[in-house]
C-alpha positions, 0 to 999 in steps of 0.5 A: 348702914351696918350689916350682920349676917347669918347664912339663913336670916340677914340682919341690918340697920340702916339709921333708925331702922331695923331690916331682918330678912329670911334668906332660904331661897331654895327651900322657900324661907321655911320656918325651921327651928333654927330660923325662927330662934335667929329671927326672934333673936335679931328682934329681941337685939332691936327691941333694945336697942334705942337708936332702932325706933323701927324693924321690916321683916321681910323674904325674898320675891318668891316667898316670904315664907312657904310655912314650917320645916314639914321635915322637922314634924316627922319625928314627933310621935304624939302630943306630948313630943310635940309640946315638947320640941314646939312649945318655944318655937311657936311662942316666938310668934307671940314675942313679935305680936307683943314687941313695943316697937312696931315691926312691919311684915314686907311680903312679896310671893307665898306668906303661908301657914306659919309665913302667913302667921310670921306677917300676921304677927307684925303690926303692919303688912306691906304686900308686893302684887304677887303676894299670897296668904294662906293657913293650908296646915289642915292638908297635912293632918294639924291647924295653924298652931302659931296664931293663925285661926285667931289673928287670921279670924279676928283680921278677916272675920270667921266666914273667910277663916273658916274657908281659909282653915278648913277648905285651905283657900288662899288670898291674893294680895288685892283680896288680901287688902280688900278683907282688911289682912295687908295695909298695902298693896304696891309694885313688887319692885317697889316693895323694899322702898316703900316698906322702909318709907313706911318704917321711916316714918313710924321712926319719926313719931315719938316712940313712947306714943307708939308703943302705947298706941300699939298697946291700945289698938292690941287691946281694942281687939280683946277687951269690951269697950268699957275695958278698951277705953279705960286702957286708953285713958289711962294711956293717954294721960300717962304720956303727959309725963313725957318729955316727948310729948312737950316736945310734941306741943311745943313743936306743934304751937311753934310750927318747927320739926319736932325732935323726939328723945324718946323720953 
């Protein structure tokens, strides 16, 4: 295990996996300006470096995230200010959406405006029992403004989101399973263990398969069908041109443990 850390945002690696942990307890892990920019950057440093085939973003057991830096809002007066000061930071919600290697959410206590966001925006969501998501920007006169009305309402559909954007209802871990937002739901003791399971064996597959059926299942998502399974055809067969999925074959028809180059 190597570790780095900054004060707000802590950085390991343990093999294959990439941890990143949002670390301000006192204020609920709220997404400030500075936070955001160190949890991308962690991110991005995964994203090139080959020997990590997968990252758990997580907070701590109170919160995952409460939301934004409310404070940080006060001093933009109009529109044009807020643009301005907030048109990079929201887009570092939508690099973690599109990084090639697949990033799970591992979220215990409040996931909610931009936290709910941060989770949505991971691939996969591991919620401990006390989890609980919500998009309540509307209470302070805006909307979620890092993907939360579009991930939220294509994850839950539009009945829910609306409740959830306009009136503020907050889910439980249990009903955040049951709409389909969290993969899991498991013992908040648990969650770190089984988050890193999950990432382990995610690190296991061969990563250019994975990156391409990330890509696939994002677009299914987007496009029409026809669209959707023109992309999926064309990614399928260009995996043929990988060492990894002759080795994939070969493991298969041989019955031994694959070893995957990345390839």
């Amino acid at each position: 295990m190597t570790t780095a850390a900054a004060p707000e945002v802590l950085v390991e690696t343990e093999g294959p996996i990439g941890l990143v942990a949002l670390n301000r307890p006192q204020v609920l892990n709220a997404l400030s300006l500075p936070v955001m920019k160190a949890v991308a950057e962690a991110l991005a440093g995964f994203e090139r470096d080959a020997k990590i085939r997968a990252v758990v973003l997580s907070g701590s057991s109170r919160a995952f995230s409460a939301g934004a830096d409310i404070g940080e809002f006060q001093a933009l007066k109009d529109s044009g200010a807020a643009a301005q000061a907030l048109d990079e930071h929201l887009a570092r919600w939508d690099f973690i959406g599109s990084m090639a290697k697949p990033v799970i959410a591992a979220v215990s206590g409040f996931a909610l405006g931009g936290g709910c966001e941060l989770a949505m925006a991971c691939d996969l969501i591991v919620a401990s029992e006390t989890a609980v998501f919500g998009q309540p920007e509307v209470a302070i006169g805006v909307i979620p403004g890092a993907g939360g009305t579009q991930r939220l309402t294509k994850a839950v559909g539009k009945a829910l989101a609306m409740e959830m954007c306009l009136a503020g209802r907050r889910l439980s871990a249990r009903e955040a399973l049951a709409h389909g937002l969290v993969n899991r739901v498991v013992a908040p003791e648990s969650l770190p263990s089984e988050a890193k399971a999950l990432a382990r064996r995610l690190a296991g597959m061969p990563p250019l398969a994975v990156a391409a059926a990330k890509e696939a299942v994002r677009r299914a998502l987007d496009l029409p069908l026809a669209q959707g399974l023109a992309f999926e055809r064309k990614a399928f067969y260009a995996l043929f041109d990988t060492a990894d999925q002759k080795e994939g074959i070969a493991s298969f028809l041989e019955k031994r443990k694959p070893a995957f180059s990345g390839s």
